[in-house]
N, C-alpha and C positions, 0 to 999 in steps of 0.2 A: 405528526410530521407535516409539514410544510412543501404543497405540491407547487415545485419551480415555472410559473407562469410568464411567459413575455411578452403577453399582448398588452397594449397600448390602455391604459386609464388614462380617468378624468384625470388633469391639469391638479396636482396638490405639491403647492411650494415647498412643504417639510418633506418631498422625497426627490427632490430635485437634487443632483450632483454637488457638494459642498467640498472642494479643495484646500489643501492645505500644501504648501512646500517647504519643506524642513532639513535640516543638516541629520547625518544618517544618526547622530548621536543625540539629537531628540526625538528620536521615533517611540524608542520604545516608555519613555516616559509621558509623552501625549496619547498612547494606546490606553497607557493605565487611568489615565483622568479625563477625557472626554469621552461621556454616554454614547455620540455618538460612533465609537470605535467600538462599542462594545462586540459584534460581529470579528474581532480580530483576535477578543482575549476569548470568546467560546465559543466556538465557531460549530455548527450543526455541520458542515461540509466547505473544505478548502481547497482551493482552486491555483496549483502554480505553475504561472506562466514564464515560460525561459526562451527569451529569442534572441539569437546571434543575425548580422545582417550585415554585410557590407561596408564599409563605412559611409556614408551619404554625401561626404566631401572628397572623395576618389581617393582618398591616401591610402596607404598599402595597412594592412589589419581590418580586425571585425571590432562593431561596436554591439555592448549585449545589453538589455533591459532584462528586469528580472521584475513579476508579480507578483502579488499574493492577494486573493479574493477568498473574502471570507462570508460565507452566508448564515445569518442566522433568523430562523421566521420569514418574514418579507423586507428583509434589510439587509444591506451586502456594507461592506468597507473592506477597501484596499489598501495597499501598499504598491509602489510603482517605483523602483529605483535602478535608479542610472547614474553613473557616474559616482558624483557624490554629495546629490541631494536625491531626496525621495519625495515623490507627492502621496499623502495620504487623501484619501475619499470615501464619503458615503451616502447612501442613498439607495432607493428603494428598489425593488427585483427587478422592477419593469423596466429596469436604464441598465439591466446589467446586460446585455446584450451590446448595446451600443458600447459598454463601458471597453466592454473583452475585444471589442474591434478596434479599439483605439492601440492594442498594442500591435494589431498584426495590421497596419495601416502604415507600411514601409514601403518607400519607392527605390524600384528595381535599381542597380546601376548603369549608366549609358555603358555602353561597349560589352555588357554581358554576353557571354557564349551564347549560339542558340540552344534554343530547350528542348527538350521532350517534347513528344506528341503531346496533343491537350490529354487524351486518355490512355492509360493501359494498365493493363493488369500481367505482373510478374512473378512467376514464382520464387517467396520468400527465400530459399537455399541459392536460389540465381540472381535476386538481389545480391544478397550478400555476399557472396562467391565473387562476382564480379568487380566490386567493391576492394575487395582484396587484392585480385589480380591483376585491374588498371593499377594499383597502388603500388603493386609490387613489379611492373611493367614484365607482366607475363600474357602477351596478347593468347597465348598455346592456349591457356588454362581458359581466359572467355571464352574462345575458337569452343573448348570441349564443353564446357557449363550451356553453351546455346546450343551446341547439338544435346546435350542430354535433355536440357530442357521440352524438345517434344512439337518445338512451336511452325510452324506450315509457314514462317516467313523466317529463317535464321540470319537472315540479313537486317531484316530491319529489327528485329527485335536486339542485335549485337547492337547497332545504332543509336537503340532508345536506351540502353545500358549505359555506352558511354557518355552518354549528354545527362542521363541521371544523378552518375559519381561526378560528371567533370565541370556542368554549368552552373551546380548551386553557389545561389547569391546568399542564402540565409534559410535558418531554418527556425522551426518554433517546436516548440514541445510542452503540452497542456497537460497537467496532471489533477485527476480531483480525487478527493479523497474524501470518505464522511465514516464519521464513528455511531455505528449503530447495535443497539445489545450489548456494548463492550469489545468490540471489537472494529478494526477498521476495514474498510473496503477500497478499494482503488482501479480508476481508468485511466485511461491515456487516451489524447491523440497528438499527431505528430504529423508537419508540414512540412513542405520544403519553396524554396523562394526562386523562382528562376525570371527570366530576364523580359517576360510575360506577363509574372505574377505567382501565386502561391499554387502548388497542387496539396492536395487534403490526401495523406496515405492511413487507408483503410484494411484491415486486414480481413479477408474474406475465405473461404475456401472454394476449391474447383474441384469436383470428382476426387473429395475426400484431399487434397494437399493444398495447404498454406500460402495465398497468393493475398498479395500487396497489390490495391487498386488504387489509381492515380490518378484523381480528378481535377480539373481545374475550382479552384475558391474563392470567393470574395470575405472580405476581411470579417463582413459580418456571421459569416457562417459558422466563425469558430463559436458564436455564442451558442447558435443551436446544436452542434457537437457537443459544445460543454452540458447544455439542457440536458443533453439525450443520456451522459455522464452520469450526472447526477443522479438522473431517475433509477439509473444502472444500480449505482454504487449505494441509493437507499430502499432498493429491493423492490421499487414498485414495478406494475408491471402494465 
């Protein structure tokens, strides 16, 4: 197996990024005939990325990109579609880092709500709870989820709640997956987009219960998330 490396090599033109743009209904027939796509018809480990985002022209809806990264050995080829043309790509591991940042390399919208703290860590059931109950506009039910929750500040953390459900500009969601033994493995991570930039939600535990950490991200970071996936999902350690 093929250990997923993204440090920088020597300069070699045949792994250099090679583009193509296509109408969605020649995709799957330029997968099956150029060597170069081979990474897409058997792919050691698959990578898809799903980001919804604001529209970038202020008009009321979201606009969504959808990915798919395929790696196989030290050669990756994508899929990139939007709208209703798609760019395929391929090229060698060591760009696949830059490649995975080209999707989460969206600018916020002007006038976005303010955001969240750059950091914090939530309990997963107060996530979610809350979520609910902004949505269902039962302020009673947050009021009780942040007193159960336990937290030494019930004010500000009810505050970092509602700016969490209420100022997302976009979100993204990486999924990788690799077939190993016969069977498949799968991670996730999962972003949200506020009017700042991305936070990366981690899921970690605190004295044994399920809490969601909030960090601020740079685009490039999803590629070493995805790294770190990988290595997950093909058992090494």
């Amino acid at each position: 197996m093929t250990t997923v490396d993204l440090e920088q090599r020597a300069l070699d033109a045949g792994r250099l990024p090679l583009r193509r743009v296509v109408g969605v209904h020649a995709v799957e027939a330029l997968v099956a005939a150029d060597p170069r796509l081979e990474p897409l018809r058997s792919p050691d480990v698959v990578v898809e990325v799903d980001l919804t985002a604001a529209r970038p022209d202020g008009r009321p809806g979201w606009a969504r990109l959808r990915c798919r990264h395929a790696l196989l050995g030290d050669r990756v080829a994508s899929t990139a579609w939007a709208g209703g043309r798609v760019e395929l790509a391929a090229y060698g591991v060591e760009h696949w880092q830059t490649e995975l940042a080209r999707a989460a390399r969206v600018p916020a919208p002007a006038g976005a709500p303010e955001p969240p703290g750059a950091c914090a860590d939530v309990p997963l059931d107060v996530l979610l709870g809350a979520g609910e109950a902004i949505r269902a506009g039962r302020p009673d039910i947050l009021d009780e989820l942040v007193r159960r929750s336990g937290t030494a500040d019930p004010a500000g953390l009810r505050a970092q709640l509602v700016r969490l459900h209420t100022a997302v500009a976009g979100r993204l969601l990486a999924t990788v997956a690799a077939r190993d033994g016969g069977s498949s493995r799968a991670g996730w991570t999962s972003w949200l987009l506020f009017g700042d930039g991305w936070r990366s939600l981690t899921p970690v535990r605190r004295a044994g219960r399920p809490v969601v950490r909030l960090v601020p991200a740079m685009p490039l970071r999803l590629g070493e998330e995805v790294a770190s996936l990988v290595t997950l999902v093909r058992g090494r350690r």
